[in-house]
Legacy VTK file of the C-alpha trace (Angstrom):
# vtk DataFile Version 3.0
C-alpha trace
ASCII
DATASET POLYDATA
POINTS 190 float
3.685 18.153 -28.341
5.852 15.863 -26.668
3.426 12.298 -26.501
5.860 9.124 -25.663
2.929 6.424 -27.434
0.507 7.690 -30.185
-2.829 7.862 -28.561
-5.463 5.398 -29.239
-9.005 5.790 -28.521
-11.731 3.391 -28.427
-15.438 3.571 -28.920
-18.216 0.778 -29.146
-17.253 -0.608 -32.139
-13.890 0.982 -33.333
-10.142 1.308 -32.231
-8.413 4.402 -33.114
-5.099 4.271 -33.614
-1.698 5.168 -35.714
-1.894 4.265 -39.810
0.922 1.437 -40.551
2.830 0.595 -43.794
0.536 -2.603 -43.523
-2.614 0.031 -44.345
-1.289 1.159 -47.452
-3.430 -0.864 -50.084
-6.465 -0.043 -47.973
-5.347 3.569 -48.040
-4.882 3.507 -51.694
-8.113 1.385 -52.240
-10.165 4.171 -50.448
-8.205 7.219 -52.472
-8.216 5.756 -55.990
-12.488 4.874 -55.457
-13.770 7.959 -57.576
-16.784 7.840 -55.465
-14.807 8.158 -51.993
-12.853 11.044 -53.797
-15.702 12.568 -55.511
-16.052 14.850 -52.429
-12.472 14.839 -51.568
-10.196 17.687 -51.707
-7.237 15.427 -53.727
-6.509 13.813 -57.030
-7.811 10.446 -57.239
-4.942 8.028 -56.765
-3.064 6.364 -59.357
0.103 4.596 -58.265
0.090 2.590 -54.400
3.470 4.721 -53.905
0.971 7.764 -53.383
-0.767 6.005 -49.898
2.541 5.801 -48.551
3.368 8.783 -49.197
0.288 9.705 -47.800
0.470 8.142 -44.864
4.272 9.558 -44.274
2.372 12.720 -44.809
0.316 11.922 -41.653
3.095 10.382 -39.787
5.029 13.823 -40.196
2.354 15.616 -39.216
1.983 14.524 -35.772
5.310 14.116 -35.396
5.789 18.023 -36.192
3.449 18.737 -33.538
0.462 19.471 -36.735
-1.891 17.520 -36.513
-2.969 13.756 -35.945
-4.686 11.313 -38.074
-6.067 7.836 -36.918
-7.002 4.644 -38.552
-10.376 3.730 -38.069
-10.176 -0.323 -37.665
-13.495 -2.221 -36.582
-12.726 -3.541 -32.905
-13.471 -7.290 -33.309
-11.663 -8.115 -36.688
-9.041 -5.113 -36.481
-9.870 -4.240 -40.603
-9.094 -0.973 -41.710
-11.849 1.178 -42.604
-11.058 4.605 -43.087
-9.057 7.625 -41.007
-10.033 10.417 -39.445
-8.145 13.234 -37.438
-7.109 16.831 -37.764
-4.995 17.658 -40.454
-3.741 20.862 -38.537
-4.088 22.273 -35.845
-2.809 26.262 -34.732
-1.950 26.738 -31.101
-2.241 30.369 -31.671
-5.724 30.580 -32.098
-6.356 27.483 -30.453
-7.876 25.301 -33.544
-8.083 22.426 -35.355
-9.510 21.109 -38.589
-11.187 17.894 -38.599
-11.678 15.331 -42.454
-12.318 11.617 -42.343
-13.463 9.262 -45.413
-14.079 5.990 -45.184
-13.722 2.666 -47.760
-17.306 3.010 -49.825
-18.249 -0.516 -48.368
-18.494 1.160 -44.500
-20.899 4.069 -45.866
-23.982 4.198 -43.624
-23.596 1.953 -40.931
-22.428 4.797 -38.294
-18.549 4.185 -38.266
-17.914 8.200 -39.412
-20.032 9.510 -36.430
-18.369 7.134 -33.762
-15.116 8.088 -35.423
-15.347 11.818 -34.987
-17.469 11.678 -31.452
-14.269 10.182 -30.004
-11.572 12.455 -31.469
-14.168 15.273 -30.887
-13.877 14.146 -26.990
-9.873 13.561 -27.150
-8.920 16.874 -28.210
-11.941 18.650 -26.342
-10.565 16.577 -23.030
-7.898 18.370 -20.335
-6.107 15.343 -21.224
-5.242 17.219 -24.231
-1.541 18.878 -25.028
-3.524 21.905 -25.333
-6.598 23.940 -25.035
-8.490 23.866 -28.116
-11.842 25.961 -28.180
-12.648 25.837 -31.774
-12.567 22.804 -34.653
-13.323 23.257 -38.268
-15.019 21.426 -41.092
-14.411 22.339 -44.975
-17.168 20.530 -46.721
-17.585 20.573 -50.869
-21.466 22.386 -50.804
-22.283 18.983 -53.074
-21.433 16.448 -50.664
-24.729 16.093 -48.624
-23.518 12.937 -46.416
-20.758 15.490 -45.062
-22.578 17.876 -44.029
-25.455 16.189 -42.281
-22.535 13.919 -40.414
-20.954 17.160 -38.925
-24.317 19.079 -37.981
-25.253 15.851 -36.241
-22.444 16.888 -34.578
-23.349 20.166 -33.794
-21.368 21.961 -36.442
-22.006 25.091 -37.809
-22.542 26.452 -41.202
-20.763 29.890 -41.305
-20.561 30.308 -44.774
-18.888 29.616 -48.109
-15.341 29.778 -48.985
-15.170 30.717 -53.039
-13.020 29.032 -55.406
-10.854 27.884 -52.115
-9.386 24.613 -53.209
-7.918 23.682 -56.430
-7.838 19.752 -57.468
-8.629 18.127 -60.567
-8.052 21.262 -62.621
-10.989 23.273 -61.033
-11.546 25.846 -58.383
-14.044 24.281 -55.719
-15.741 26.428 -53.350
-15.688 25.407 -49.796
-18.500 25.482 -46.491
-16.676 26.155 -43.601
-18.292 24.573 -40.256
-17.372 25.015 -37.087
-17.933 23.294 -33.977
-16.933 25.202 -30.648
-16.000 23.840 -27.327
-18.578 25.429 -25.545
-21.009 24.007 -27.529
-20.039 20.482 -27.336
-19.889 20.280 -23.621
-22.856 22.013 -22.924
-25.896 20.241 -22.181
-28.277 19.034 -23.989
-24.953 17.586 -26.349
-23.605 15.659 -23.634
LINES 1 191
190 0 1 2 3 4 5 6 7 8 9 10 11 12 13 14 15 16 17 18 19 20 21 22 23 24 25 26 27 28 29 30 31 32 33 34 35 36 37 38 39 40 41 42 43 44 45 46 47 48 49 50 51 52 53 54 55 56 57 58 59 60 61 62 63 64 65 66 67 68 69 70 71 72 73 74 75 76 77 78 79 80 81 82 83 84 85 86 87 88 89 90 91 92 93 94 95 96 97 98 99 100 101 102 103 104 105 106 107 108 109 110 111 112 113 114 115 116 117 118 119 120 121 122 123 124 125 126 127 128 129 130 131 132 133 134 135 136 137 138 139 140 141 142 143 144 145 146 147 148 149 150 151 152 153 154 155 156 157 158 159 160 161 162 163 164 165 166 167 168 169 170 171 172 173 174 175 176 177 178 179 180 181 182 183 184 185 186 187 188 189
């Protein structure tokens, strides 16, 4: 993907935009919380090296043309509250795979489903780099938040992944969701 300016989006309350160095205690407060984590598909964080790393992680990936991954800041004060994006994305078969988390204090108040309506929109747009018809959701069966956040979205249940991630020395089975294109833009949805 050749993008000049990482691409911000905007909803009613939140800004969208590229993770900085200046995030990485609020990236390593959310990661090392072992009830943000709980339902989280990495080791709970231990050292503040690991958010930078993390967030070099996500800087690589959309400079490699992978994937893209946004801070969520609230509009008016410009705090960090959590990231969302797509952690890859195949040209091939024209996917993506969508994850967010947000700092435990922002739970419930709606910034999750503003978050992923807009980057739902941006990569479901023609402004896009390129046509995506299908985006994915791997959800732990336990966490319950998850999963009603993406059905409100119109996700899919399609079934269960066994034993497909490995973290905290344990196999975790996985629900795989799946929103498609189609669906999103068709009415009643929008």
């Amino acid at each position: 993907m050749t993008i000049s300016r990482f691409p911000v989006l905007h909803s009613n309350r939140l800004t969208l935009d590229a993770l900085t160095p200046e995030d990485v205690s609020q990236v390593y407060g959310i990661f090392s919380d072992p009830d943000v984590i709980r339902h989280y598909d990495v080791e709970r964080f231990t050292q503040m090296d690991q958010a930078k790393k993390l967030i070099n992680y996500f800087d690589a990936l959309y400079n490699g043309d992978a994937g893209t991954r946004w801070a969520i800041r609230d509009k008016k004060s410009k705090r960090f509250i959590g990231s969302c994006g797509f952690n890859a994305w195949s040209r091939y078969d024209y996917s993506a795979v969508i994850s967010y988390e947000l700092c435990r204090t922002e739970w419930g108040k709606g910034y999750a489903s503003e978050a992923i309506s807009s980057i739902i929109d941006y990569i479901f747009s023609d402004t896009f780099s390129f046509y995506v018809n299908r985006i994915e959701a791997l959800i732990l069966p336990s966490n319950r938040p998850s999963r009603a956040l993406i059905q409100k979205h119109h996700f899919t249940l399609e079934g269960t992944l066994r034993q497909k991630c490995y973290w905290n020395g344990d196999f975790h089975d996985m629900q795989m969701f799946a929103l498609l294109r189609k669906d999103w833009l068709a009415p009643p949805f929008r």
